[in-house]
mmCIF file of the N, C-alpha and C atoms, coordinates in Angstrom:
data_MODEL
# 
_entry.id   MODEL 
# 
loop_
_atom_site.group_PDB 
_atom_site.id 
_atom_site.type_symbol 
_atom_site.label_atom_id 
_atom_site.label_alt_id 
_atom_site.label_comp_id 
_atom_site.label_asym_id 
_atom_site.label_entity_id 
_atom_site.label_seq_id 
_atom_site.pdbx_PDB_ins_code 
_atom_site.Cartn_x 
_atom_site.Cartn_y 
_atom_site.Cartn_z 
_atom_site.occupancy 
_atom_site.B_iso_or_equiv 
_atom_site.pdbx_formal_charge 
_atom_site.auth_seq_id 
_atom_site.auth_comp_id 
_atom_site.auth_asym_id 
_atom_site.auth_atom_id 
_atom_site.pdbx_PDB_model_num 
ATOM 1   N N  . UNK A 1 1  ? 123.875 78.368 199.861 1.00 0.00 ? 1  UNK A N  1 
ATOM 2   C CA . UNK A 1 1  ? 125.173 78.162 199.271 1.00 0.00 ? 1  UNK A CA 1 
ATOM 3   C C  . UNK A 1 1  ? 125.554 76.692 199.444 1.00 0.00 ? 1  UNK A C  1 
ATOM 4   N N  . UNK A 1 2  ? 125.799 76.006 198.306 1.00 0.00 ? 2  UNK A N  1 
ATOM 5   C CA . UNK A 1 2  ? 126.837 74.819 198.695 1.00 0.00 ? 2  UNK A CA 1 
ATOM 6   C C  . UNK A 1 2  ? 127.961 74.491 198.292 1.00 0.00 ? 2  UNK A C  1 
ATOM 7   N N  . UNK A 1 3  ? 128.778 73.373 199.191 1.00 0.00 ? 3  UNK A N  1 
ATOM 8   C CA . UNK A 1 3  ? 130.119 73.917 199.238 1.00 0.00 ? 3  UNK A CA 1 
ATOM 9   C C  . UNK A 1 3  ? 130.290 72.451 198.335 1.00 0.00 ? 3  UNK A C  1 
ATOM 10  N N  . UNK A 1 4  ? 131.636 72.594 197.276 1.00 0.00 ? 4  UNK A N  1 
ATOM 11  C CA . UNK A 1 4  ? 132.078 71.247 197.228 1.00 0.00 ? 4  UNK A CA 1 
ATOM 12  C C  . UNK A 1 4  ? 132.644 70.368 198.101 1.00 0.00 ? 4  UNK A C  1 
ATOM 13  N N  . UNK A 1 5  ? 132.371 69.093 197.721 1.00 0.00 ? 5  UNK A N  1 
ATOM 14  C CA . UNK A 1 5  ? 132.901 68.262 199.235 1.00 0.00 ? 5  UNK A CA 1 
ATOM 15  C C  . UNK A 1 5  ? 134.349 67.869 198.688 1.00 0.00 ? 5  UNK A C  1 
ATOM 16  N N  . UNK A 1 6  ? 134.918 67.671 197.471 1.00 0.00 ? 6  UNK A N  1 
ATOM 17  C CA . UNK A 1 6  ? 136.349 67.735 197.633 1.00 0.00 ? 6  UNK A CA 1 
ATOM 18  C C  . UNK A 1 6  ? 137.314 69.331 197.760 1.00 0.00 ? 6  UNK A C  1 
ATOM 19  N N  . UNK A 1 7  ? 136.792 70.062 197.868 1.00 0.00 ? 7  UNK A N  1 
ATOM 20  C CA . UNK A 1 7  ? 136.763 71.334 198.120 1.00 0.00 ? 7  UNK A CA 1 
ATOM 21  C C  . UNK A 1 7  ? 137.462 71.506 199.681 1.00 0.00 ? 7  UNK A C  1 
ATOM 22  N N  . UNK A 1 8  ? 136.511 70.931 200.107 1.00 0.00 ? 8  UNK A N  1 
ATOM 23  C CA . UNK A 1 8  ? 136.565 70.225 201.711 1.00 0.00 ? 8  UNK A CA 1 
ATOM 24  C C  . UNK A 1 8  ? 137.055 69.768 202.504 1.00 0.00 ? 8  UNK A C  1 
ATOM 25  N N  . UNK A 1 9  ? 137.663 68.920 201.505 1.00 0.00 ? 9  UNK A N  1 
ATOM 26  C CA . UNK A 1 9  ? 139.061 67.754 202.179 1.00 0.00 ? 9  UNK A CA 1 
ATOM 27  C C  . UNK A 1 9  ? 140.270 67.968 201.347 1.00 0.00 ? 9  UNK A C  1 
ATOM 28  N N  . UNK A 1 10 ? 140.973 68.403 202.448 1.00 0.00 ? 10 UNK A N  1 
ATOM 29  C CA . UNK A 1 10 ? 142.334 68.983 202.054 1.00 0.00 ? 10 UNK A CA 1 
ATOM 30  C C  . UNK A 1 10 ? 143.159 67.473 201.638 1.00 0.00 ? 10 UNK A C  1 
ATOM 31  N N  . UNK A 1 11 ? 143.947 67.042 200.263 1.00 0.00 ? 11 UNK A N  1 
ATOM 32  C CA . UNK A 1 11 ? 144.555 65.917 200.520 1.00 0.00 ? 11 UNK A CA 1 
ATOM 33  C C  . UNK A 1 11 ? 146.014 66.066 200.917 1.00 0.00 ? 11 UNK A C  1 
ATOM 34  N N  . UNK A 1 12 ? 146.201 64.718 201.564 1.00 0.00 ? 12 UNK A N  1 
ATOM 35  C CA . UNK A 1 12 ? 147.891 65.100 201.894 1.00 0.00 ? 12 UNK A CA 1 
ATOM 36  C C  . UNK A 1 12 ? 148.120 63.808 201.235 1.00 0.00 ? 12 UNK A C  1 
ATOM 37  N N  . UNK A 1 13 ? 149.658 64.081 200.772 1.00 0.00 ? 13 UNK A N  1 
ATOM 38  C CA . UNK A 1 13 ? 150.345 62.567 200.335 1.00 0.00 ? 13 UNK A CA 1 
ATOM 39  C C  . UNK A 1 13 ? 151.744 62.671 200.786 1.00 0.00 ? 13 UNK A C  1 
ATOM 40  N N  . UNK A 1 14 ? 152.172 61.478 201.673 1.00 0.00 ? 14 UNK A N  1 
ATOM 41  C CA . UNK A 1 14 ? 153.354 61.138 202.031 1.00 0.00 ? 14 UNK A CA 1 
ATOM 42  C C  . UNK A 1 14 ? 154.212 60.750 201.154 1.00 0.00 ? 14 UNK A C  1 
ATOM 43  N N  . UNK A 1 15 ? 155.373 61.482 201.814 1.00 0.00 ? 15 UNK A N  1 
ATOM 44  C CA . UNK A 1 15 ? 156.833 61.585 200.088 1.00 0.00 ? 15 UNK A CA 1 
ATOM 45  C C  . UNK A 1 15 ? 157.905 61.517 200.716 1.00 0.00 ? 15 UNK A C  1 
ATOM 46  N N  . UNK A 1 16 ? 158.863 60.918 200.433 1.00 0.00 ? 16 UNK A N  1 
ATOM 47  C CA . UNK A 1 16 ? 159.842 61.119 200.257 1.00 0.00 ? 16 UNK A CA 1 
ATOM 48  C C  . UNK A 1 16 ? 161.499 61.647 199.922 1.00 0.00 ? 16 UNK A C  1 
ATOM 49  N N  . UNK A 1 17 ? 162.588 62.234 200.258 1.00 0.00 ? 17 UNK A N  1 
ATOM 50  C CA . UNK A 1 17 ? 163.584 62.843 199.559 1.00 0.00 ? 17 UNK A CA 1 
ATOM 51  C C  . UNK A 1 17 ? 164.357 62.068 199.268 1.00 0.00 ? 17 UNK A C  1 
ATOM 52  N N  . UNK A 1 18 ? 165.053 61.432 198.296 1.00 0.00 ? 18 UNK A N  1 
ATOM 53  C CA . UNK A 1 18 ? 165.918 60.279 198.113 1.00 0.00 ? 18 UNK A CA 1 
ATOM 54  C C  . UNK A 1 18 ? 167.560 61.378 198.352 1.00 0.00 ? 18 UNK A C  1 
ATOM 55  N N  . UNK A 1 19 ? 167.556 62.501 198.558 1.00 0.00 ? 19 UNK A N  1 
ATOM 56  C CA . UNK A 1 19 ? 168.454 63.274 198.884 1.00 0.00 ? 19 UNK A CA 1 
ATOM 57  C C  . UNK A 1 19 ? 168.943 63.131 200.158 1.00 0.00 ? 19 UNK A C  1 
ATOM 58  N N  . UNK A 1 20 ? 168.443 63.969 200.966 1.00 0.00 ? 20 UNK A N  1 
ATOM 59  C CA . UNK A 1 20 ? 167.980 64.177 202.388 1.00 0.00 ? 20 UNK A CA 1 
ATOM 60  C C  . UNK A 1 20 ? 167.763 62.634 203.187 1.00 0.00 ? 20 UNK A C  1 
ATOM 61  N N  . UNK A 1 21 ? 166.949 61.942 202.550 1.00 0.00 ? 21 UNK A N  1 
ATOM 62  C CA . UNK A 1 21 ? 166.331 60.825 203.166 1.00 0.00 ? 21 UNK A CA 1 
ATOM 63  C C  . UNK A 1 21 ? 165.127 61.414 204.183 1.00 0.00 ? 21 UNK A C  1 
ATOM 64  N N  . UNK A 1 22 ? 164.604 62.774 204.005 1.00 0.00 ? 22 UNK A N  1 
ATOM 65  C CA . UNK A 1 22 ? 163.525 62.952 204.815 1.00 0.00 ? 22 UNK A CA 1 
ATOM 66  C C  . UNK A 1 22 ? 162.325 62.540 204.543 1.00 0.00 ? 22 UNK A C  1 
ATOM 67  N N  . UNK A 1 23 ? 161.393 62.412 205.264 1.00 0.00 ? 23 UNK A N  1 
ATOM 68  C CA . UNK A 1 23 ? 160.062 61.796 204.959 1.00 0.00 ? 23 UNK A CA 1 
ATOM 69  C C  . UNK A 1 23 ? 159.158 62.297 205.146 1.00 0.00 ? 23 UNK A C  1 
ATOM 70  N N  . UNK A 1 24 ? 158.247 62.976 204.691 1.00 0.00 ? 24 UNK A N  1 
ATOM 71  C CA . UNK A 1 24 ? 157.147 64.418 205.237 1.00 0.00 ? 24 UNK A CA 1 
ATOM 72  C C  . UNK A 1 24 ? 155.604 63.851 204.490 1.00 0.00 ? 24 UNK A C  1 
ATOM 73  N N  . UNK A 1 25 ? 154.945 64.704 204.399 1.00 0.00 ? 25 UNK A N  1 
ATOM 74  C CA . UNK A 1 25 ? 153.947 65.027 204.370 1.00 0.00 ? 25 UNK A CA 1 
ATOM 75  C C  . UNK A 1 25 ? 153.563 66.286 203.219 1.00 0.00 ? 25 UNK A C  1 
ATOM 76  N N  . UNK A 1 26 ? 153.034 66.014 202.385 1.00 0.00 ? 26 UNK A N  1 
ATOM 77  C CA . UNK A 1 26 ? 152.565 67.366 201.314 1.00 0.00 ? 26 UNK A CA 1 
ATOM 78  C C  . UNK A 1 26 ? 151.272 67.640 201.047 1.00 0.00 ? 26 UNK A C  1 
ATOM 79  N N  . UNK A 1 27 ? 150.895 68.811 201.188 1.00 0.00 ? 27 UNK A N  1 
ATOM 80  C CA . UNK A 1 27 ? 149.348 68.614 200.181 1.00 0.00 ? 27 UNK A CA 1 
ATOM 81  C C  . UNK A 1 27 ? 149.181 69.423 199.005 1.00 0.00 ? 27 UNK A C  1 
ATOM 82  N N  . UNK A 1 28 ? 148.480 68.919 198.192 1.00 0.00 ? 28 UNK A N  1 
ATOM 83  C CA . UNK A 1 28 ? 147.890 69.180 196.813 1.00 0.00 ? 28 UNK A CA 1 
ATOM 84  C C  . UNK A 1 28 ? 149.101 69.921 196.240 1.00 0.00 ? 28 UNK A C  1 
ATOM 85  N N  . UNK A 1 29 ? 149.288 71.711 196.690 1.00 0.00 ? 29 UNK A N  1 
ATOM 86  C CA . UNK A 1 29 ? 149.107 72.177 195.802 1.00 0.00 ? 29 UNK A CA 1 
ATOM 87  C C  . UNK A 1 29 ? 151.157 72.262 195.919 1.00 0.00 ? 29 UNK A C  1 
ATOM 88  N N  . UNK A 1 30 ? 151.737 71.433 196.916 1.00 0.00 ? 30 UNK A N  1 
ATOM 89  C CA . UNK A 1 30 ? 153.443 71.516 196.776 1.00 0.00 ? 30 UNK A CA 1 
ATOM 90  C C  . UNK A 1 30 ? 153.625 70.432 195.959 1.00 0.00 ? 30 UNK A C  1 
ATOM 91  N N  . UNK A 1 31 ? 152.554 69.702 195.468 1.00 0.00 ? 31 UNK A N  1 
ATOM 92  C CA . UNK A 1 31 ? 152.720 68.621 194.078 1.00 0.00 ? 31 UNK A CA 1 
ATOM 93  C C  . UNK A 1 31 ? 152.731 69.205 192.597 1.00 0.00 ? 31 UNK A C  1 
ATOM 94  N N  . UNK A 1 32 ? 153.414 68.847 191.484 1.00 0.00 ? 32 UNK A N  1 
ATOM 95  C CA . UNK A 1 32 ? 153.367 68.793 190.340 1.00 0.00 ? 32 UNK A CA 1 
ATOM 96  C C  . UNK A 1 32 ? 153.038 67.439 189.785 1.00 0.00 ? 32 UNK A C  1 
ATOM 97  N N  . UNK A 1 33 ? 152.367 67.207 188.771 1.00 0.00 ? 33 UNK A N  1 
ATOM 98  C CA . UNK A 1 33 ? 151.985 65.796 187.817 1.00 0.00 ? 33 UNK A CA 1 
ATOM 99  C C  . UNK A 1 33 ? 152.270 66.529 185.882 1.00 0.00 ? 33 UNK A C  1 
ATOM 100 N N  . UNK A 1 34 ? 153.270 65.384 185.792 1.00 0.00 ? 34 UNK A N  1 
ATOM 101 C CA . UNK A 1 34 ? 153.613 66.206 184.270 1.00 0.00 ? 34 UNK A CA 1 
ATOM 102 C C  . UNK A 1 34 ? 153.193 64.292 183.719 1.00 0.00 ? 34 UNK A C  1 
ATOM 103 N N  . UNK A 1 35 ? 152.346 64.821 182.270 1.00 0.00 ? 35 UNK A N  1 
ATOM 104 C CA . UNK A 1 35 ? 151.857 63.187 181.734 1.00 0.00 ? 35 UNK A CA 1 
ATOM 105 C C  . UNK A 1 35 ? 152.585 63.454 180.535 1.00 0.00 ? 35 UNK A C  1 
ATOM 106 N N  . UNK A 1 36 ? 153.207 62.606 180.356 1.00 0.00 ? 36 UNK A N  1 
ATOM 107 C CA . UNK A 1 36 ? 154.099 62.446 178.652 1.00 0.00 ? 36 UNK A CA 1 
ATOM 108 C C  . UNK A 1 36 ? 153.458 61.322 178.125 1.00 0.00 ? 36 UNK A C  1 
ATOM 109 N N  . UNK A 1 37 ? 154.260 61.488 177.078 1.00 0.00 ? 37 UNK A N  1 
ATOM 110 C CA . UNK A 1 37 ? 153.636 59.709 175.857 1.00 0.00 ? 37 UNK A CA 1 
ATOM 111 C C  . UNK A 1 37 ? 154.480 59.256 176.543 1.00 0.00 ? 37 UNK A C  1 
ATOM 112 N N  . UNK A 1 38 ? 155.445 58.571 177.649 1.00 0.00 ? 38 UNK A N  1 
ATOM 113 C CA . UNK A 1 38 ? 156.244 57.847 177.829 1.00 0.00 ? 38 UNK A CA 1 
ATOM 114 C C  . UNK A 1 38 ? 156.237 57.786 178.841 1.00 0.00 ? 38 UNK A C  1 
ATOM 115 N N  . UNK A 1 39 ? 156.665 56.701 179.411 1.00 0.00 ? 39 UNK A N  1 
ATOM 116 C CA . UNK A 1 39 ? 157.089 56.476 181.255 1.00 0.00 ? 39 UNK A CA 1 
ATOM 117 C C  . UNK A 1 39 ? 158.465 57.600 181.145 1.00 0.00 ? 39 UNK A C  1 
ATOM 118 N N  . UNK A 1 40 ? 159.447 57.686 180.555 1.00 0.00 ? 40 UNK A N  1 
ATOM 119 C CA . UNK A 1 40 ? 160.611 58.446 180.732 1.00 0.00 ? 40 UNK A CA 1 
ATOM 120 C C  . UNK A 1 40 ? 160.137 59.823 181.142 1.00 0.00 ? 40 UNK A C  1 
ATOM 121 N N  . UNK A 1 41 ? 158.795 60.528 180.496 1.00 0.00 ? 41 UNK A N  1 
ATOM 122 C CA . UNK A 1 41 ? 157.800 61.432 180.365 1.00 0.00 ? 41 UNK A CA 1 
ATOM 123 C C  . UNK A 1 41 ? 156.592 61.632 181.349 1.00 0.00 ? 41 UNK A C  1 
ATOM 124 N N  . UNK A 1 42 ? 156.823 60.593 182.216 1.00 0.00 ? 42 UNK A N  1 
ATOM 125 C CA . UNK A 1 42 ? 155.384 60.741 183.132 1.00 0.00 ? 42 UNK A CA 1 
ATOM 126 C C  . UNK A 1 42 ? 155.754 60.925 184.596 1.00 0.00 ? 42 UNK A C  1 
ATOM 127 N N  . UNK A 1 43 ? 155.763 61.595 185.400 1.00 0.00 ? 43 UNK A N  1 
ATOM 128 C CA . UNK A 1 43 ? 156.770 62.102 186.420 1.00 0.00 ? 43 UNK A CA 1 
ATOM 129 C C  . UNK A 1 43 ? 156.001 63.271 187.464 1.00 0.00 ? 43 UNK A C  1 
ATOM 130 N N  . UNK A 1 44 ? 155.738 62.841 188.850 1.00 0.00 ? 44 UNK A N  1 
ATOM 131 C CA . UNK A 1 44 ? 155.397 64.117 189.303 1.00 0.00 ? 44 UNK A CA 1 
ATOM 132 C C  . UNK A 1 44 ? 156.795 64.459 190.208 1.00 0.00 ? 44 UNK A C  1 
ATOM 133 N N  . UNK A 1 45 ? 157.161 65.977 190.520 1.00 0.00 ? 45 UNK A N  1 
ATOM 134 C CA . UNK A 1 45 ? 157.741 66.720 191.362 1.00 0.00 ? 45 UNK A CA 1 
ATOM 135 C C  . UNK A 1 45 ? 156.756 67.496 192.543 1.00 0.00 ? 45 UNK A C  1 
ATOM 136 N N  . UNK A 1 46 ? 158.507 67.451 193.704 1.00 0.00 ? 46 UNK A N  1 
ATOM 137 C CA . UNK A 1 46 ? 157.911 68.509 194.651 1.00 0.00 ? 46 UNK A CA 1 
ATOM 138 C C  . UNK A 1 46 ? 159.357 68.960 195.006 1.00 0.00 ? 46 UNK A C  1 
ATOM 139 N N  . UNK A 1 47 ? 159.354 70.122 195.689 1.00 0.00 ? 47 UNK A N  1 
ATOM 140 C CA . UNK A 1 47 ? 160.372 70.309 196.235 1.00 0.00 ? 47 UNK A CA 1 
ATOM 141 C C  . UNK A 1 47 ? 161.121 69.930 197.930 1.00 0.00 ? 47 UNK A C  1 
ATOM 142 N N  . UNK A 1 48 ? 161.974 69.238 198.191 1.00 0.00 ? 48 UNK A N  1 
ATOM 143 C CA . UNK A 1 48 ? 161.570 68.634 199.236 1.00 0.00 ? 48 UNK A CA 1 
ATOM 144 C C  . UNK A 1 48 ? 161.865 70.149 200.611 1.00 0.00 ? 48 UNK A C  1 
ATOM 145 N N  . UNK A 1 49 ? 160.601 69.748 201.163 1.00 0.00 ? 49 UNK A N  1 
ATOM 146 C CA . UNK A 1 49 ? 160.603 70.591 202.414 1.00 0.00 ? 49 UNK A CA 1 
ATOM 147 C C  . UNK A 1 49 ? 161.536 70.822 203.850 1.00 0.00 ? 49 UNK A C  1 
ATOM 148 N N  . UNK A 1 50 ? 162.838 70.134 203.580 1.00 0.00 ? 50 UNK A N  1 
ATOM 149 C CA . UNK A 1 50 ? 163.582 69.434 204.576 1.00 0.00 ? 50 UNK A CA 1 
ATOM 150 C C  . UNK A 1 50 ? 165.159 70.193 204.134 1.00 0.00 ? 50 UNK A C  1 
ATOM 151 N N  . UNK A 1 51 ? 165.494 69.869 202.920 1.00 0.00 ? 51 UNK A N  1 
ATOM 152 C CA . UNK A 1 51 ? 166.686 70.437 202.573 1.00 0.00 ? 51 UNK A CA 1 
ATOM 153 C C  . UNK A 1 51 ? 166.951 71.220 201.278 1.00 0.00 ? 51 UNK A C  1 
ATOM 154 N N  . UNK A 1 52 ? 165.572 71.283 200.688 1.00 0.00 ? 52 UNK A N  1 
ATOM 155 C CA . UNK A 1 52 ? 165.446 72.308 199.759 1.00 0.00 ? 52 UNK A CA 1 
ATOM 156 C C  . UNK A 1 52 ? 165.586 72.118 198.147 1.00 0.00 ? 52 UNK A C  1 
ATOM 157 N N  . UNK A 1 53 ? 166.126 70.511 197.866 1.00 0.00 ? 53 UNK A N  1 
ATOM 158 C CA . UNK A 1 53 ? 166.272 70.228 196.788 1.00 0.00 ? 53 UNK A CA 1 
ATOM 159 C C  . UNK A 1 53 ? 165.046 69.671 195.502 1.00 0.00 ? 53 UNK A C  1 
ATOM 160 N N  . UNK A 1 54 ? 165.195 69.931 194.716 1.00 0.00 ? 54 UNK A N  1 
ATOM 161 C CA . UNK A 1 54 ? 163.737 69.605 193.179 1.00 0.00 ? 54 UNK A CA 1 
ATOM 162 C C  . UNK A 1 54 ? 164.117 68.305 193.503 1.00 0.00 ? 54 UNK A C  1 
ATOM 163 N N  . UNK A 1 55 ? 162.702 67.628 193.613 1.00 0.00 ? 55 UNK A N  1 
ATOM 164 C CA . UNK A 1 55 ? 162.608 66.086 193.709 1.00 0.00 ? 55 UNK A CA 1 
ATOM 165 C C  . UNK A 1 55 ? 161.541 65.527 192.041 1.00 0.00 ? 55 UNK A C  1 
ATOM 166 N N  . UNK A 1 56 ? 162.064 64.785 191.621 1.00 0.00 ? 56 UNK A N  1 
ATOM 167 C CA . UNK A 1 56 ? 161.240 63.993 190.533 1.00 0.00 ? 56 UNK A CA 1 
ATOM 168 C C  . UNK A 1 56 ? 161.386 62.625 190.460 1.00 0.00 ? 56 UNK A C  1 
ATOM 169 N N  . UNK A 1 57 ? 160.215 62.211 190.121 1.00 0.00 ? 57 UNK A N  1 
ATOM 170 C CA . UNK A 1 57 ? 160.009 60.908 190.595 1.00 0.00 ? 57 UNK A CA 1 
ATOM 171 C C  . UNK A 1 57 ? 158.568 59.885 189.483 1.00 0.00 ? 57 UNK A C  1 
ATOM 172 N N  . UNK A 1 58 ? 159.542 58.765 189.043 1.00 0.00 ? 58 UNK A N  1 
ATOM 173 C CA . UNK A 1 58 ? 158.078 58.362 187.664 1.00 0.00 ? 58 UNK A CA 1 
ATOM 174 C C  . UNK A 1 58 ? 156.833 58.592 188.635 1.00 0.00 ? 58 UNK A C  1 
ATOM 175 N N  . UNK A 1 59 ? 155.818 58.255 187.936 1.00 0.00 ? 59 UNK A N  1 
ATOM 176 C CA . UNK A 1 59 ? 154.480 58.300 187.814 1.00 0.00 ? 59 UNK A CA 1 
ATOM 177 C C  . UNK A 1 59 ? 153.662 57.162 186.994 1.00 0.00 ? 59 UNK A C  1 
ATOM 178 N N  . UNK A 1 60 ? 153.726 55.980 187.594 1.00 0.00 ? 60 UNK A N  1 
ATOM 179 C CA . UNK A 1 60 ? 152.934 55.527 187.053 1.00 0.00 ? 60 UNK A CA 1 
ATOM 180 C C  . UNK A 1 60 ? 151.293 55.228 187.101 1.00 0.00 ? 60 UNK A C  1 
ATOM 181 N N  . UNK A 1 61 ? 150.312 54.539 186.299 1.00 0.00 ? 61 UNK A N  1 
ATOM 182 C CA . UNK A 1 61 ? 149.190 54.573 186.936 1.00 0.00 ? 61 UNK A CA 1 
ATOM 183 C C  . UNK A 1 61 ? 148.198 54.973 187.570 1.00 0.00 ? 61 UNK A C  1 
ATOM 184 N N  . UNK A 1 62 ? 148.789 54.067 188.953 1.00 0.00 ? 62 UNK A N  1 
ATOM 185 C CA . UNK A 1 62 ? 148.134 54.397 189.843 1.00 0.00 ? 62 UNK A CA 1 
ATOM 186 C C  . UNK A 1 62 ? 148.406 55.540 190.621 1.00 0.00 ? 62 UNK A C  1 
ATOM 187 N N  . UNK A 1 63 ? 149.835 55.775 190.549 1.00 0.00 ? 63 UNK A N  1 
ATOM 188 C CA . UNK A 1 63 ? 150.327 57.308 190.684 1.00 0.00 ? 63 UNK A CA 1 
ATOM 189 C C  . UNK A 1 63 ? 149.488 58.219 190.767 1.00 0.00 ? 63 UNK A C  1 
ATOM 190 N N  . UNK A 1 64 ? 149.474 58.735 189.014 1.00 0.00 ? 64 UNK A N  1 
ATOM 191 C CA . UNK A 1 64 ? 148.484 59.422 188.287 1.00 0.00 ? 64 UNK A CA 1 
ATOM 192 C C  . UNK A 1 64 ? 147.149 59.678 189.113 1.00 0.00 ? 64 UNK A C  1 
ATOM 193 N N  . UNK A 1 65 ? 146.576 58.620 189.164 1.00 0.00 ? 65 UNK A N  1 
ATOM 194 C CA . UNK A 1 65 ? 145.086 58.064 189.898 1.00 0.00 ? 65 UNK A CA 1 
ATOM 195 C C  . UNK A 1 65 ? 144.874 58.719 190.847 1.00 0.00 ? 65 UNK A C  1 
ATOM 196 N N  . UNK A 1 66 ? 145.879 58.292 192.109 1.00 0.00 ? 66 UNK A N  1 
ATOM 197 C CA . UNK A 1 66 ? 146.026 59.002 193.438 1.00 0.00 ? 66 UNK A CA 1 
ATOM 198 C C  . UNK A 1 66 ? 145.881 60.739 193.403 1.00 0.00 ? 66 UNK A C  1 
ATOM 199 N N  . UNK A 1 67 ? 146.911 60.928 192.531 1.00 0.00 ? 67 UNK A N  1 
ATOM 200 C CA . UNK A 1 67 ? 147.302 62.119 192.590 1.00 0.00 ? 67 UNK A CA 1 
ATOM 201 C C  . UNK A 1 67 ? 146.407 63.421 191.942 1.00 0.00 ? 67 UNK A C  1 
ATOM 202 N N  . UNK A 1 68 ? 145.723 62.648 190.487 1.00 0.00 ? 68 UNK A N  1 
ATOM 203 C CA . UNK A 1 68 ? 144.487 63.572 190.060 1.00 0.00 ? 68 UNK A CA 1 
ATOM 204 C C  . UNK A 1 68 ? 143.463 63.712 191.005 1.00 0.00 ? 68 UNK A C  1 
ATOM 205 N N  . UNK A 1 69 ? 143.382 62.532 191.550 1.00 0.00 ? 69 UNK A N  1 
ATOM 206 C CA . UNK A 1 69 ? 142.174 62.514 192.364 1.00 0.00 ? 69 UNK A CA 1 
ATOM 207 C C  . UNK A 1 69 ? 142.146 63.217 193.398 1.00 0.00 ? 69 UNK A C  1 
ATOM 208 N N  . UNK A 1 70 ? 143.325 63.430 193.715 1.00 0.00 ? 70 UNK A N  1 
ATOM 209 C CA . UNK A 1 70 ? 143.471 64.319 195.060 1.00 0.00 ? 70 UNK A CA 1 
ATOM 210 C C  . UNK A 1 70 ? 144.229 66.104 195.043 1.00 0.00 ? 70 UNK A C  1 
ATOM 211 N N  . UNK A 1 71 ? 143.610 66.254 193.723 1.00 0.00 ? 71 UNK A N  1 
ATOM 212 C CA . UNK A 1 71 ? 143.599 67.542 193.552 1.00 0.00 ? 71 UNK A CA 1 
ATOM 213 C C  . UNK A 1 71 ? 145.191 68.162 192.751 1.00 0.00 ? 71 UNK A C  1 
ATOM 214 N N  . UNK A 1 72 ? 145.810 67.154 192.557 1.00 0.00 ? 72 UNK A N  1 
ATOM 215 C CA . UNK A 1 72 ? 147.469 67.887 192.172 1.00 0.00 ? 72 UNK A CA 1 
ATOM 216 C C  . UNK A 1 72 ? 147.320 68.589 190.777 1.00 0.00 ? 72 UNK A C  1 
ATOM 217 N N  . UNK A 1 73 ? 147.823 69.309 190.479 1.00 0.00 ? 73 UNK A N  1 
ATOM 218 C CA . UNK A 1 73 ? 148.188 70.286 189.146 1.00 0.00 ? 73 UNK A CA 1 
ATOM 219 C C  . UNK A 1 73 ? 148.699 69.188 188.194 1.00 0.00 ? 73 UNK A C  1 
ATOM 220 N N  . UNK A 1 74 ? 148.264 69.308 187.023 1.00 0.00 ? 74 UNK A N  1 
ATOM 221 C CA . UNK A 1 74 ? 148.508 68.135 186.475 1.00 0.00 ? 74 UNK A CA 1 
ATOM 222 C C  . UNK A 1 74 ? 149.012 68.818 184.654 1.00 0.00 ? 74 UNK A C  1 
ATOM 223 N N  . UNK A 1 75 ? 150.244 68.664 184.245 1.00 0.00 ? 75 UNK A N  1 
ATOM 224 C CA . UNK A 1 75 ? 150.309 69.463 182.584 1.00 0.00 ? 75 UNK A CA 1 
ATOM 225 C C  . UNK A 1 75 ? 150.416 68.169 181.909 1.00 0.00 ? 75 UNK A C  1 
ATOM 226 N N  . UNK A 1 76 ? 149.665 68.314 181.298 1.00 0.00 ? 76 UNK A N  1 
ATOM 227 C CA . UNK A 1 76 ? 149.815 67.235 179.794 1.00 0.00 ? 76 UNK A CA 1 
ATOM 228 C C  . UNK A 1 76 ? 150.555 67.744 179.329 1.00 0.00 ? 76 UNK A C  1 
ATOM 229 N N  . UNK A 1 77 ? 152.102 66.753 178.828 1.00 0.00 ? 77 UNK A N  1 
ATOM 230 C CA . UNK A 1 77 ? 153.227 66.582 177.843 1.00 0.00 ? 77 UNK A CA 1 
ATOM 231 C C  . UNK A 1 77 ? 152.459 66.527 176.669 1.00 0.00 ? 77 UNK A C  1 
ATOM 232 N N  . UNK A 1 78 ? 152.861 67.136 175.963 1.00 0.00 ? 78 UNK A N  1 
ATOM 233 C CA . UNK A 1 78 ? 152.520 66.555 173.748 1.00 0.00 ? 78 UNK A CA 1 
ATOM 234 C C  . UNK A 1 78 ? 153.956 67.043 173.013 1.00 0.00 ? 78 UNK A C  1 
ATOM 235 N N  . UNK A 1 79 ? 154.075 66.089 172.096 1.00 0.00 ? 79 UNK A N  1 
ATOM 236 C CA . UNK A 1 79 ? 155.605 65.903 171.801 1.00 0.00 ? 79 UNK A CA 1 
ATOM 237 C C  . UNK A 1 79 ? 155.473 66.536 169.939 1.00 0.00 ? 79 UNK A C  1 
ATOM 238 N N  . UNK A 1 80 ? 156.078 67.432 169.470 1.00 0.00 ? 80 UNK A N  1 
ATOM 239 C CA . UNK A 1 80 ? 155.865 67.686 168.012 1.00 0.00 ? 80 UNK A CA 1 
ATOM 240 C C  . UNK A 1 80 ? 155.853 66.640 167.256 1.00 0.00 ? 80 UNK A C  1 
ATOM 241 N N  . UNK A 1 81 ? 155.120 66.295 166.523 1.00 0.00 ? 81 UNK A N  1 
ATOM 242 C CA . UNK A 1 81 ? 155.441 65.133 165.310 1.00 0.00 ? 81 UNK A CA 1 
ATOM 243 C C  . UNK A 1 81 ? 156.750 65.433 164.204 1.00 0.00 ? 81 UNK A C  1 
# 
């Protein structure tokens, strides 16, 4: 049997509540990544673990980068023509 090696390594990413002002720790799967045609549109959420409130926050880039790479749920935005 072999195992995947990102399988393996659990990622964590340090976040923020601009609410609360708490500062924690998340992994993978308390992340959301939503990609729009737009920066107004490109945005991941979490909920913060401290006082309970929906946190959203742009996404740019390297954001993105970090965050695919490290396993987050990710929905592609598409906008009707």
């Amino acid at each position: 049997m072999t195992v995947d090696a990102r399988a393996a390594v659990a990622a964590v990413f340090k976040a923020a509540c601009p609410d609360c002002r708490g500062r924690f720790e998340l992994a993978a799967p308390a992340l959301r990544l939503a990609i729009g045609g737009s920066d107004r549109t490109t945005f991941y959420s979490f909920t913060c673990p401290d006082c309970g409130v929906a946190v959203r926050k742009p996404a740019g880039e390297r954001i993105i980068e970090l965050l695919t790479g490290g396993g987050v749920s990710t929905l592609r935005l598409h906008s009707s023509l």
